[in-house]
PyMOL Python script that loads the backbone (N, CA, C, O; Angstrom):
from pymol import cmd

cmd.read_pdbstr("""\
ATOM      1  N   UNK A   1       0.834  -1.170   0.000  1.00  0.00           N
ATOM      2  CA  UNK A   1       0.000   0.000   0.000  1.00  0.00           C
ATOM      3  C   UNK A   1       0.879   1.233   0.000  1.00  0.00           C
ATOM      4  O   UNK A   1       1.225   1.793   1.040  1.00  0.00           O
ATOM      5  N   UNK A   2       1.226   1.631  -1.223  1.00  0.00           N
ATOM      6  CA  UNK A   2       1.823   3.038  -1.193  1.00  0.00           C
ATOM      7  C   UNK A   2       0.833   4.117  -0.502  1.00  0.00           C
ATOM      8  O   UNK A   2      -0.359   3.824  -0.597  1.00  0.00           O
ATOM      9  N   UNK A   3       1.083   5.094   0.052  1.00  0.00           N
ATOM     10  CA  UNK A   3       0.796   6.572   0.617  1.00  0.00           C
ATOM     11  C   UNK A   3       0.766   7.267  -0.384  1.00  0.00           C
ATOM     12  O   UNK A   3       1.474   7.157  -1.385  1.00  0.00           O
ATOM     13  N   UNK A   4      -0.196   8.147  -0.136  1.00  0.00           N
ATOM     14  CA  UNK A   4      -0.639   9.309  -0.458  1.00  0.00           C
ATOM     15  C   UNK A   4      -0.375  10.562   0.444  1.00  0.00           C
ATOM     16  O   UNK A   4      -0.059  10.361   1.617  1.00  0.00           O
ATOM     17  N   UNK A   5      -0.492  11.933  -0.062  1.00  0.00           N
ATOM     18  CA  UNK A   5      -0.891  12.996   0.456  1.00  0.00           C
ATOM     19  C   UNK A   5      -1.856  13.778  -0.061  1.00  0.00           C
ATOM     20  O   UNK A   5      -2.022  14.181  -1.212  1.00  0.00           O
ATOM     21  N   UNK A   6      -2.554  13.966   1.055  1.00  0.00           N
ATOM     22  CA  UNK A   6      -3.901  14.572   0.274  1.00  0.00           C
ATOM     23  C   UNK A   6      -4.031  16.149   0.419  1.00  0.00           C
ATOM     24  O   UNK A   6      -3.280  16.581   1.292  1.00  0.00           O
ATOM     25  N   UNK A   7      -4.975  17.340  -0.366  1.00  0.00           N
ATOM     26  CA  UNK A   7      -4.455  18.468  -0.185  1.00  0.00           C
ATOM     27  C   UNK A   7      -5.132  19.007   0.813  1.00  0.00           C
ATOM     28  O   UNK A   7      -5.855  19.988   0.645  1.00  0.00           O
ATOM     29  N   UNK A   8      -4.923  18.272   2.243  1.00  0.00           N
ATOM     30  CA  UNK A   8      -4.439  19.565   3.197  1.00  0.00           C
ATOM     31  C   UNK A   8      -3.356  19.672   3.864  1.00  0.00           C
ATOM     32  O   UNK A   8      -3.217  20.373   4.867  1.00  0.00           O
ATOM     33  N   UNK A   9      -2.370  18.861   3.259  1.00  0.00           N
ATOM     34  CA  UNK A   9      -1.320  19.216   3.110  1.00  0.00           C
ATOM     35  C   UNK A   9      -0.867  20.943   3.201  1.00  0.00           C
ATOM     36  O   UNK A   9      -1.444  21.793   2.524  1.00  0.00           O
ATOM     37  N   UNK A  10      -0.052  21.172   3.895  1.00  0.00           N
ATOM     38  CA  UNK A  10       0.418  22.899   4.057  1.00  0.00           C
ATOM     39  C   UNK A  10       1.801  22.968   3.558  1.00  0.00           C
ATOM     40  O   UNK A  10       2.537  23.955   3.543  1.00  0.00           O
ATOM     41  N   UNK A  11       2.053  21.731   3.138  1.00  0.00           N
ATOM     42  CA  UNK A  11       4.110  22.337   2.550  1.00  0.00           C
ATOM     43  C   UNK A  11       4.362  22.930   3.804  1.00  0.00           C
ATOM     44  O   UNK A  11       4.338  24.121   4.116  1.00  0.00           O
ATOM     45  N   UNK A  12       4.677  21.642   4.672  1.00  0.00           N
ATOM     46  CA  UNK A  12       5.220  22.153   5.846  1.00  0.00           C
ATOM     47  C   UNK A  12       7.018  21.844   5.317  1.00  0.00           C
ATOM     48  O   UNK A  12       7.897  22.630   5.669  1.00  0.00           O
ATOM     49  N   UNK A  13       7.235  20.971   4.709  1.00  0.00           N
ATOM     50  CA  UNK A  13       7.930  20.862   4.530  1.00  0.00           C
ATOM     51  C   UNK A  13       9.226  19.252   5.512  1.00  0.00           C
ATOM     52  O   UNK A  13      10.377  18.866   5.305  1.00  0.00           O
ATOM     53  N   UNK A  14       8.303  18.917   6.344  1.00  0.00           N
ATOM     54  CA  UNK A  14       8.714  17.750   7.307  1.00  0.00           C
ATOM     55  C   UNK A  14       8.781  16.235   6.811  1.00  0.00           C
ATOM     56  O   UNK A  14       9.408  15.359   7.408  1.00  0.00           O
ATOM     57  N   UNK A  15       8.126  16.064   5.759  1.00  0.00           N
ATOM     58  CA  UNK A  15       7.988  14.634   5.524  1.00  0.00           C
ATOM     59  C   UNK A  15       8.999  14.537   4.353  1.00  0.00           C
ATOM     60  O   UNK A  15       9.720  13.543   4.257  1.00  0.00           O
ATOM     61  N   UNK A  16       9.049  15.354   3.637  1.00  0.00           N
ATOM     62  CA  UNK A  16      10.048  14.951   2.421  1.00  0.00           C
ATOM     63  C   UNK A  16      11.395  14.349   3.372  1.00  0.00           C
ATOM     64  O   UNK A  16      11.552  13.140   3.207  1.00  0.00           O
ATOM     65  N   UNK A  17      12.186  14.865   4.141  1.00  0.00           N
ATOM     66  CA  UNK A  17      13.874  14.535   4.627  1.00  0.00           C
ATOM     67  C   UNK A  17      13.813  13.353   5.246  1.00  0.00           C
ATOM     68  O   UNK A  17      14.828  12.672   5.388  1.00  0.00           O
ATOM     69  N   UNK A  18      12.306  12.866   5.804  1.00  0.00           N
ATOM     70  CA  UNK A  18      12.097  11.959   6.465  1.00  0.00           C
ATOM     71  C   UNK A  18      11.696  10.460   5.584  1.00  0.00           C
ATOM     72  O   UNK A  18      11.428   9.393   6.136  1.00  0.00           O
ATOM     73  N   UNK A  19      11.722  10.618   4.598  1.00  0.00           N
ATOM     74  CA  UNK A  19      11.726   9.554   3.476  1.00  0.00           C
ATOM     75  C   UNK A  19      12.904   8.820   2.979  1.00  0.00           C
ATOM     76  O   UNK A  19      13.598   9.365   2.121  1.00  0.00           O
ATOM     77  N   UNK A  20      13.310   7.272   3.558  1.00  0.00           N
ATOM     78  CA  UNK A  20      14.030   6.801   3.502  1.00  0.00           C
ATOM     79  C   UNK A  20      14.378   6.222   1.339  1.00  0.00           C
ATOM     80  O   UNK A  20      15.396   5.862   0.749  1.00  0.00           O
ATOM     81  N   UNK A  21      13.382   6.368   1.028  1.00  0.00           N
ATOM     82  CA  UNK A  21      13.053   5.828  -0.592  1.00  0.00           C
ATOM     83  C   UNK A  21      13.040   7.242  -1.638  1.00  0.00           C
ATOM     84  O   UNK A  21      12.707   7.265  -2.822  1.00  0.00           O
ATOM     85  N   UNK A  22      13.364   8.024  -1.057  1.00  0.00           N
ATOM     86  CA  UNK A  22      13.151   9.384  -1.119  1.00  0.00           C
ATOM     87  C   UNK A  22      11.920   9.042  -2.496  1.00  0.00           C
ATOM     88  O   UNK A  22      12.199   8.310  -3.446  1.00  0.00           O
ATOM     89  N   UNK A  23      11.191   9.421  -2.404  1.00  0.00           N
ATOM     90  CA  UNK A  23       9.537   8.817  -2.551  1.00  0.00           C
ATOM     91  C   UNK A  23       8.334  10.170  -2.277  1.00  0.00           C
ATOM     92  O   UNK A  23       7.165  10.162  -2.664  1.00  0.00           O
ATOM     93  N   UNK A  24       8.969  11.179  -1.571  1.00  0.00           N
ATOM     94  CA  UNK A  24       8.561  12.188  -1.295  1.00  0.00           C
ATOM     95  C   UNK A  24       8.683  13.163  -2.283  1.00  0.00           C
ATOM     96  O   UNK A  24       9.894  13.369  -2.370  1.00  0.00           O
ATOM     97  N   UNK A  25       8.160  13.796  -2.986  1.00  0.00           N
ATOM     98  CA  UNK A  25       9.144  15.090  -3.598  1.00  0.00           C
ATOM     99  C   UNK A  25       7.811  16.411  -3.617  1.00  0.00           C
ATOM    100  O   UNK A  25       6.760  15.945  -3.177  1.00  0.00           O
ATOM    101  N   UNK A  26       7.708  17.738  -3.988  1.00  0.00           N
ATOM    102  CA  UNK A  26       7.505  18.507  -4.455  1.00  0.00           C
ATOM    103  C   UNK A  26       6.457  18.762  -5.467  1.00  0.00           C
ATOM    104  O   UNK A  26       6.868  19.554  -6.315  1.00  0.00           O
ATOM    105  N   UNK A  27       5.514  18.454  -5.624  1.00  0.00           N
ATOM    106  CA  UNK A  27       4.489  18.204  -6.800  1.00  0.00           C
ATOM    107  C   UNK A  27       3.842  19.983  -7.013  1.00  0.00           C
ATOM    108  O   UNK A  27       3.907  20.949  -6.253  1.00  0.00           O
ATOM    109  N   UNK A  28       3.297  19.835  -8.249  1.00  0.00           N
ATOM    110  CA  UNK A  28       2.753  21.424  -8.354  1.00  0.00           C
ATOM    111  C   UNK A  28       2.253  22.438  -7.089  1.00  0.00           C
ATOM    112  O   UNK A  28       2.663  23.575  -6.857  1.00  0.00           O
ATOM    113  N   UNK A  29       1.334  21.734  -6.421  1.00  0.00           N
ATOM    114  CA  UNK A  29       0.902  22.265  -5.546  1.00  0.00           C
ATOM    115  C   UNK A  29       1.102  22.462  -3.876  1.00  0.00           C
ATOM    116  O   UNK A  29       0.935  23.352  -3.043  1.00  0.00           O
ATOM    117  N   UNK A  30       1.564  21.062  -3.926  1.00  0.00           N
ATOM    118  CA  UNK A  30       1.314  20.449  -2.659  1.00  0.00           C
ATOM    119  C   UNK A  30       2.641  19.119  -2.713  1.00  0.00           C
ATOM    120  O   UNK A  30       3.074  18.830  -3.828  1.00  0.00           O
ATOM    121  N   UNK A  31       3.111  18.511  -1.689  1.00  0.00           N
ATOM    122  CA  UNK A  31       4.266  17.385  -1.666  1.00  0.00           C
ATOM    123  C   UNK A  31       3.146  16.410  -2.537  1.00  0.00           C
ATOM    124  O   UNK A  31       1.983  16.550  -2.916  1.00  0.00           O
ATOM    125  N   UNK A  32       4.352  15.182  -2.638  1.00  0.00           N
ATOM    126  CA  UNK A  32       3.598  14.157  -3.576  1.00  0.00           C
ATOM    127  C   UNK A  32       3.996  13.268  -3.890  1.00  0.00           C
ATOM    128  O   UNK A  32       4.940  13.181  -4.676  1.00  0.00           O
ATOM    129  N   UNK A  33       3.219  12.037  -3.215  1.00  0.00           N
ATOM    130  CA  UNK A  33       4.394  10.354  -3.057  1.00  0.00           C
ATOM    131  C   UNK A  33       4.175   9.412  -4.497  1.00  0.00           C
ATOM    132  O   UNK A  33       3.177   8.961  -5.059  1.00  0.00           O
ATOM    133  N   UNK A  34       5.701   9.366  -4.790  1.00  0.00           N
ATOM    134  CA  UNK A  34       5.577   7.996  -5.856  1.00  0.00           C
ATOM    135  C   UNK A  34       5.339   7.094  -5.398  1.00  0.00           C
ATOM    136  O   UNK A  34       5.817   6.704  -4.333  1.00  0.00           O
ATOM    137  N   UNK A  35       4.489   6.484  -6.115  1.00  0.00           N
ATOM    138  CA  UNK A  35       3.704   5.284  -5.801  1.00  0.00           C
ATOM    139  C   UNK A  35       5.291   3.750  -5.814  1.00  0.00           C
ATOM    140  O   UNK A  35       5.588   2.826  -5.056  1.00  0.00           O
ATOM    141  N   UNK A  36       5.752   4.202  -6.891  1.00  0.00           N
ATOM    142  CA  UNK A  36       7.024   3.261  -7.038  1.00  0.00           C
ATOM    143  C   UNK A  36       7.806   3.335  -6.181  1.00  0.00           C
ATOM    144  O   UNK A  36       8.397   2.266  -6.332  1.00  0.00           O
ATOM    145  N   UNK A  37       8.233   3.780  -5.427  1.00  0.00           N
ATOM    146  CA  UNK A  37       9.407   4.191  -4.728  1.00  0.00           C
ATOM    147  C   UNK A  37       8.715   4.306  -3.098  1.00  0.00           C
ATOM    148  O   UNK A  37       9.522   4.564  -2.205  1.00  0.00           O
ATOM    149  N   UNK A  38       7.450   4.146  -2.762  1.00  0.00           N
ATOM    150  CA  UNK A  38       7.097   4.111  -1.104  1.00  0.00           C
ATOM    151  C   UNK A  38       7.029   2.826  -0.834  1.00  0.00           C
ATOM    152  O   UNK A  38       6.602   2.045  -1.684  1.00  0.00           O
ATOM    153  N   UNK A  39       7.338   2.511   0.089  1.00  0.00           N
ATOM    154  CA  UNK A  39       7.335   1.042   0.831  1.00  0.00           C
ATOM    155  C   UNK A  39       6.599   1.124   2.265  1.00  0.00           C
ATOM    156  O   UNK A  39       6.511   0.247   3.125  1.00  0.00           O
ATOM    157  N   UNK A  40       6.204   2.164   2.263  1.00  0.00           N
ATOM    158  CA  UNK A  40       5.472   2.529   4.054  1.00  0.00           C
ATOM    159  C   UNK A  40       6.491   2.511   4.933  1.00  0.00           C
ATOM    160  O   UNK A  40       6.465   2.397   6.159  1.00  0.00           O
ATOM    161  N   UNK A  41       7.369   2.631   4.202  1.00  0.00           N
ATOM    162  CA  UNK A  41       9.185   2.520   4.964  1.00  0.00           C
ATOM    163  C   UNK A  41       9.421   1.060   5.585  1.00  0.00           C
ATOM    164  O   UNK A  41      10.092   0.881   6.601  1.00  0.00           O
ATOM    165  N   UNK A  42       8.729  -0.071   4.783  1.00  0.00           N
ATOM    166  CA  UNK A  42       8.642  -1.114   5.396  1.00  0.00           C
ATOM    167  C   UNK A  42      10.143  -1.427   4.624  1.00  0.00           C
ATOM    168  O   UNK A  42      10.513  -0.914   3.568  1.00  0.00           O
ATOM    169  N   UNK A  43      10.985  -2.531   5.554  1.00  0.00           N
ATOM    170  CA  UNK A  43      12.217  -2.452   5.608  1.00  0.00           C
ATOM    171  C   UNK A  43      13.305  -1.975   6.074  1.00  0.00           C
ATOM    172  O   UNK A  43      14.341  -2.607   6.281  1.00  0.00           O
ATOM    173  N   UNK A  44      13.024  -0.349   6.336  1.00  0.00           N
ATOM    174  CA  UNK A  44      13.852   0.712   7.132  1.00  0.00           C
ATOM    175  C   UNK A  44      13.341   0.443   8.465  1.00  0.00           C
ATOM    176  O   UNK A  44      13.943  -0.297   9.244  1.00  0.00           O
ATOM    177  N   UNK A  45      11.990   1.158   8.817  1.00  0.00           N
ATOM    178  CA  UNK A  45      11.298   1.432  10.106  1.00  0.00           C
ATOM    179  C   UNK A  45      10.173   0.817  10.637  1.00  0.00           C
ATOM    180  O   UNK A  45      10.058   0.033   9.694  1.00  0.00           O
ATOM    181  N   UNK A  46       9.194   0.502  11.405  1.00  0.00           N
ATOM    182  CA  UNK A  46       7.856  -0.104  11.692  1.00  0.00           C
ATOM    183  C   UNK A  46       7.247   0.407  11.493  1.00  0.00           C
ATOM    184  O   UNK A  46       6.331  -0.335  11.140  1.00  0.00           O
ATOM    185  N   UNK A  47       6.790   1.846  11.383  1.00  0.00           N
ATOM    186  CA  UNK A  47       6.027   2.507  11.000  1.00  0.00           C
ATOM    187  C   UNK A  47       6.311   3.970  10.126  1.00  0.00           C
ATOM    188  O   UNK A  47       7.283   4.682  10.378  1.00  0.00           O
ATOM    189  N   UNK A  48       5.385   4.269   9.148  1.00  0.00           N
ATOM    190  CA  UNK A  48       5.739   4.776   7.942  1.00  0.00           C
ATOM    191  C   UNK A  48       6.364   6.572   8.638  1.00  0.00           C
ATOM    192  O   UNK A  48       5.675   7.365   9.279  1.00  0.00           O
ATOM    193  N   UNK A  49       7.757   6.735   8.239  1.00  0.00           N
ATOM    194  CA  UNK A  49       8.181   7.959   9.017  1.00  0.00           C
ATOM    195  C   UNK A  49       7.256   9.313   8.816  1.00  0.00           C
ATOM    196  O   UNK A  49       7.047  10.215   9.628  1.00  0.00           O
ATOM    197  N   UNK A  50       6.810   9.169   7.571  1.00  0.00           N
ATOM    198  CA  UNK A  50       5.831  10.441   6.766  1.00  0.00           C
ATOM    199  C   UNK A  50       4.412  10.832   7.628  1.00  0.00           C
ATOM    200  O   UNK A  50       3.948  11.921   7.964  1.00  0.00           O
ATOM    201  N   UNK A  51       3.946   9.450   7.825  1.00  0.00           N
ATOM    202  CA  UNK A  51       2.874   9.647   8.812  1.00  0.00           C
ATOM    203  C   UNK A  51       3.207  10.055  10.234  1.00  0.00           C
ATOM    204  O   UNK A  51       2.466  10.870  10.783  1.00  0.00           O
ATOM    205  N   UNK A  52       4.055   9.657  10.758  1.00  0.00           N
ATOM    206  CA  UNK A  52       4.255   9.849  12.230  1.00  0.00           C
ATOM    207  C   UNK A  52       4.733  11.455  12.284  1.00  0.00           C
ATOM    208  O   UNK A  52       4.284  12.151  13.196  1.00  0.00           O
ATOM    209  N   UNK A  53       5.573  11.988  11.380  1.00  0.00           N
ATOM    210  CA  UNK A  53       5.726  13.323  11.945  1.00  0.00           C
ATOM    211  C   UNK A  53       4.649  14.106  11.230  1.00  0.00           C
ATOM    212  O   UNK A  53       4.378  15.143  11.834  1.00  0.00           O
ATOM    213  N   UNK A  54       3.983  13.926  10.170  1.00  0.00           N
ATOM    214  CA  UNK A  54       3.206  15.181   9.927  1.00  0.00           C
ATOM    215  C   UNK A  54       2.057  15.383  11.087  1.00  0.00           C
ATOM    216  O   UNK A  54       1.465  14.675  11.902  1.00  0.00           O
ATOM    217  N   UNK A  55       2.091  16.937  10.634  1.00  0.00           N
ATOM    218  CA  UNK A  55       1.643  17.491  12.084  1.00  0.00           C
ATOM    219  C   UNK A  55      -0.226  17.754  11.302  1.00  0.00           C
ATOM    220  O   UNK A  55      -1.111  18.182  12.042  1.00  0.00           O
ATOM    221  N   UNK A  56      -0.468  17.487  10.105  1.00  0.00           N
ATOM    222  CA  UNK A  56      -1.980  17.527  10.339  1.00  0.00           C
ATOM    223  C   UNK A  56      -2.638  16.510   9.540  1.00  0.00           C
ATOM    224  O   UNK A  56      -3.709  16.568   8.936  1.00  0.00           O
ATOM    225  N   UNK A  57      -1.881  15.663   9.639  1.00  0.00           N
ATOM    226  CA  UNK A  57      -2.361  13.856   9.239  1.00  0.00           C
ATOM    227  C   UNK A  57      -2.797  13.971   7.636  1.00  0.00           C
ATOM    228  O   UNK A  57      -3.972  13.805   7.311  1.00  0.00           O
ATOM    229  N   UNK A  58      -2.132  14.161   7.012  1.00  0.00           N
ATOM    230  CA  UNK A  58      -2.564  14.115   5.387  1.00  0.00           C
ATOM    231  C   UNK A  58      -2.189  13.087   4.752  1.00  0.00           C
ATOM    232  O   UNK A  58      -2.644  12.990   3.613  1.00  0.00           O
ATOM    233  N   UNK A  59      -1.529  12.306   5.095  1.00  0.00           N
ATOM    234  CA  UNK A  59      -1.343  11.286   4.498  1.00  0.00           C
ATOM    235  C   UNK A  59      -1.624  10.124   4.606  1.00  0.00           C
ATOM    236  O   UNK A  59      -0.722   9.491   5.155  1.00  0.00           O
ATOM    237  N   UNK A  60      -2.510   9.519   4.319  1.00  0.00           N
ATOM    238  CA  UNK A  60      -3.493   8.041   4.006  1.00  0.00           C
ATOM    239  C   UNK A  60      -3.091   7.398   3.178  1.00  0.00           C
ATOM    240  O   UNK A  60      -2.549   8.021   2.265  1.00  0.00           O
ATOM    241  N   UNK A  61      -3.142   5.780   3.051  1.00  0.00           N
ATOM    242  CA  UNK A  61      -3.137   4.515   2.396  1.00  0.00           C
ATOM    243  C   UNK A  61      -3.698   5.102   1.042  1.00  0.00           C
ATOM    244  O   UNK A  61      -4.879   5.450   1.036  1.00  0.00           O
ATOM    245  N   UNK A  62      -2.777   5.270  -0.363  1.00  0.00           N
ATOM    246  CA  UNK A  62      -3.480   5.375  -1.543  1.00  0.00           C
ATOM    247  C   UNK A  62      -4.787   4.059  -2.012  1.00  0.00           C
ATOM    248  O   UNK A  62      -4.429   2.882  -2.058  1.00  0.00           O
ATOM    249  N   UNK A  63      -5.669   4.292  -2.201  1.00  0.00           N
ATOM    250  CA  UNK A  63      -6.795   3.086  -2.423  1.00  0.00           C
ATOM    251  C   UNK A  63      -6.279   2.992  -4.229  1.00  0.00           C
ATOM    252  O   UNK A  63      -7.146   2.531  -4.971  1.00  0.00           O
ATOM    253  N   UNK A  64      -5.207   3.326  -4.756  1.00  0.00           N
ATOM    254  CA  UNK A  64      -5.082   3.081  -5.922  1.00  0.00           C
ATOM    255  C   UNK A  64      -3.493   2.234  -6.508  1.00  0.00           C
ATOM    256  O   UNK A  64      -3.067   1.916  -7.619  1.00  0.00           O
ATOM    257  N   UNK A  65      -2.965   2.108  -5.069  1.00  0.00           N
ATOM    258  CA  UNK A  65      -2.139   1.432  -4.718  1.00  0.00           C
ATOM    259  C   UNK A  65      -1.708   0.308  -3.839  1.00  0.00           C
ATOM    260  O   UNK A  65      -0.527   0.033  -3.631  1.00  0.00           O
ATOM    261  N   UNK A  66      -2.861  -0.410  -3.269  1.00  0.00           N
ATOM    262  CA  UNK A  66      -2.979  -1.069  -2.125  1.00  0.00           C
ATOM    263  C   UNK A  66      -2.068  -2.361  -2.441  1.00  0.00           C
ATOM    264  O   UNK A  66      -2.335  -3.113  -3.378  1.00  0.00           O
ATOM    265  N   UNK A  67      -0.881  -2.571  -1.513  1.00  0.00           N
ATOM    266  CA  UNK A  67       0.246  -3.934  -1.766  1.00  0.00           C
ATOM    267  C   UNK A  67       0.374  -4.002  -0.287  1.00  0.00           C
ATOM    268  O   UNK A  67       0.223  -3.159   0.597  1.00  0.00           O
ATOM    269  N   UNK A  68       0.780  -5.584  -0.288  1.00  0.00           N
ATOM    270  CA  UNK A  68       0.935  -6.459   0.826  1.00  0.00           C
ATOM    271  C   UNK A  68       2.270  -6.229   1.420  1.00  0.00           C
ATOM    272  O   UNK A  68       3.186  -5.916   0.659  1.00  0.00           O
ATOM    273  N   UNK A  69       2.520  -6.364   2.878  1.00  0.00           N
ATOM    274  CA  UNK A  69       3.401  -6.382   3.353  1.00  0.00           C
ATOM    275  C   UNK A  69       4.382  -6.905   3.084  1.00  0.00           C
ATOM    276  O   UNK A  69       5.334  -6.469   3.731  1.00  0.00           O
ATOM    277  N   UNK A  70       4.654  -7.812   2.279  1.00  0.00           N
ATOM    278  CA  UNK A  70       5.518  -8.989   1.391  1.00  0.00           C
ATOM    279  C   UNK A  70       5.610  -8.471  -0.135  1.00  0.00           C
ATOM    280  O   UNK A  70       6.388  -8.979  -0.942  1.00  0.00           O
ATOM    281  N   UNK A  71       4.598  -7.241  -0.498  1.00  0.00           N
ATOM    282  CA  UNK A  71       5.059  -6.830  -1.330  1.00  0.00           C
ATOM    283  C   UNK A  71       5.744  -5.309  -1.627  1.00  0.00           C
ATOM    284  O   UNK A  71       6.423  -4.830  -2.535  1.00  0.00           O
ATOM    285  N   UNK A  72       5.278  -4.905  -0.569  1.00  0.00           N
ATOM    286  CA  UNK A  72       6.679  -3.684  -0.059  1.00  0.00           C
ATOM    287  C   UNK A  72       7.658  -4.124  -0.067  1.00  0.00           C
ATOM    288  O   UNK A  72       8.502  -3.777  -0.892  1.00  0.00           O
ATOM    289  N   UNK A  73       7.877  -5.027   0.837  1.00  0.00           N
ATOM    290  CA  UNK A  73       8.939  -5.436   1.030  1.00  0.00           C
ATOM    291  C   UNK A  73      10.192  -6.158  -0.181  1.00  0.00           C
ATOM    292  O   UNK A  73      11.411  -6.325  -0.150  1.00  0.00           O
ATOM    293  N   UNK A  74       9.196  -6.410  -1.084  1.00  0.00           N
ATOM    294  CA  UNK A  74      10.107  -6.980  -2.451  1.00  0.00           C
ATOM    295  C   UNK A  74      10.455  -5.545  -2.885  1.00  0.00           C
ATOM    296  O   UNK A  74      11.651  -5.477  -3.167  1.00  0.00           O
ATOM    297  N   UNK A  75       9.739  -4.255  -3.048  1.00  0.00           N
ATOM    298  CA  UNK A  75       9.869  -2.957  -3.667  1.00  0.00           C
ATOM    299  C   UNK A  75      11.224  -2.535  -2.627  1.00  0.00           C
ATOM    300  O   UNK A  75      12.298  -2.046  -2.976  1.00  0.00           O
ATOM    301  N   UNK A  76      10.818  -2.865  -1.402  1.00  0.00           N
ATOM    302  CA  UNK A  76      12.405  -2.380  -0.611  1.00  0.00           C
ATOM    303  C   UNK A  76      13.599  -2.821  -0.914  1.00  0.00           C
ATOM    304  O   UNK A  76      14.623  -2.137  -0.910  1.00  0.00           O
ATOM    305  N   UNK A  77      13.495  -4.219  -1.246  1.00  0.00           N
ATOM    306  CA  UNK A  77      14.800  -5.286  -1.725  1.00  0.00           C
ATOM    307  C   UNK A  77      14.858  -4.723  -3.232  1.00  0.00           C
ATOM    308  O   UNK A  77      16.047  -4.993  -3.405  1.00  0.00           O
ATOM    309  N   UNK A  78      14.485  -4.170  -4.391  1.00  0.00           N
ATOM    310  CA  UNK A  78      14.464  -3.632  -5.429  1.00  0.00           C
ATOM    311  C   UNK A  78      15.163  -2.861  -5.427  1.00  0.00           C
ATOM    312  O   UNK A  78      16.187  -2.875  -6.110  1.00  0.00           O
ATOM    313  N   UNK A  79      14.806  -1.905  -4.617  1.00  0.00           N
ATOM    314  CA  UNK A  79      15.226  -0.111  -4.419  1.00  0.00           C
ATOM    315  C   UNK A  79      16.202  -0.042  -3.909  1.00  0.00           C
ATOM    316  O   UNK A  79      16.820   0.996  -4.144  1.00  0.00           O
ATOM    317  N   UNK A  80      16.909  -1.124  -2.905  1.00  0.00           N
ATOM    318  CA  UNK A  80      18.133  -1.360  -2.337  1.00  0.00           C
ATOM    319  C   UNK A  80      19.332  -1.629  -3.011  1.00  0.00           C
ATOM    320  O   UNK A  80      20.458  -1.296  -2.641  1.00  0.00           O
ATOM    321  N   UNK A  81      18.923  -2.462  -4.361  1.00  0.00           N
ATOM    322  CA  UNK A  81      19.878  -3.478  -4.966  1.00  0.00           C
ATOM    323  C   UNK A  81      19.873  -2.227  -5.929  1.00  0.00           C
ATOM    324  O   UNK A  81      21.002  -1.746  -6.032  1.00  0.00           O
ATOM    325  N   UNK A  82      18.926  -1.586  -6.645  1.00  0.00           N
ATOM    326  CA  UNK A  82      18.692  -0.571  -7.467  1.00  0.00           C
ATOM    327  C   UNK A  82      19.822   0.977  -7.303  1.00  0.00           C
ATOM    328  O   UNK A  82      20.354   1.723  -8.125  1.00  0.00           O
ATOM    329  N   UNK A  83      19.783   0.885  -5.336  1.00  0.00           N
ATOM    330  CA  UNK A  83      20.609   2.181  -5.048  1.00  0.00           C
ATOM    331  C   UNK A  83      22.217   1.551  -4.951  1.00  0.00           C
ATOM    332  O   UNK A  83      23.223   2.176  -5.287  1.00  0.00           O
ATOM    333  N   UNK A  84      22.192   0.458  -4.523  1.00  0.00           N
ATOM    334  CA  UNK A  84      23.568  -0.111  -4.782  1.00  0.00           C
ATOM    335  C   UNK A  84      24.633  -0.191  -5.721  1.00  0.00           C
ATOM    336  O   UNK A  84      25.863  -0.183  -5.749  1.00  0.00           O
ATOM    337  N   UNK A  85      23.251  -0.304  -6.788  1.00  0.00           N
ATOM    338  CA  UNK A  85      24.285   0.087  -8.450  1.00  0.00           C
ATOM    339  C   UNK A  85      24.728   0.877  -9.060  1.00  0.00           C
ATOM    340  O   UNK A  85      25.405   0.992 -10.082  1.00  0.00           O
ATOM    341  N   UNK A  86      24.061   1.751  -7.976  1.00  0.00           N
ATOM    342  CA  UNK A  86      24.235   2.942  -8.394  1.00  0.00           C
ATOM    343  C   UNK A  86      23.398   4.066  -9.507  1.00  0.00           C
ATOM    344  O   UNK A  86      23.831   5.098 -10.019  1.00  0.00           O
ATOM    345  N   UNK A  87      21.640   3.213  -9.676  1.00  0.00           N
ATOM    346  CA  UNK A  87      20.610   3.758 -10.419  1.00  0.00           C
ATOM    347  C   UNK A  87      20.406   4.363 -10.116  1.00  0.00           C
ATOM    348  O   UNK A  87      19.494   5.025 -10.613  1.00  0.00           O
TER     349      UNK A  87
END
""", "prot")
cmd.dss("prot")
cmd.show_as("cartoon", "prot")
cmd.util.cbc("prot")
cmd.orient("prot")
């Protein structure tokens, strides 16, 4: 289940540095998670770092992305071997 941010989002600016998949970035309006690149930080942390610090809860389970814990987790082992090579 990749994350979303939804727009009440304020560009606080807290969740992007806190993205281990850097998965976070800058979108027209408002921040804005690749769906490819979030793992719910499963692999790094227990719980997804993006959610725990934002300070006015905007970010929810995308319903257009919903994957299994076993399948984050293959996207983490991807993105690992992926940053290793230097992609």
């Amino acid at each position: 289940m990749a994350l979303m941010i939804t727009d009440e989002c304020i560009n606080c600016d807290v969740c992007e540095p806190e993205c281990p998949n850097d998965a976070i970035y800058m979108g027209e309006l408002i921040y804005e998670i690749a769906p490819s690149k979030c793992t719910e930080c499963v692999g790094h942390f227990d719980e997804p770092q993006c959610v725990q610090i934002c300070p006015v809860a905007c970010i929810p389970v995308n319903p257009e992305h919903v994957e299994s814990r076993e399948t984050l987790f293959e996207k983490f082992t991807r993105l690992e071997a992926a940053k290793a090579q230097g992609v």
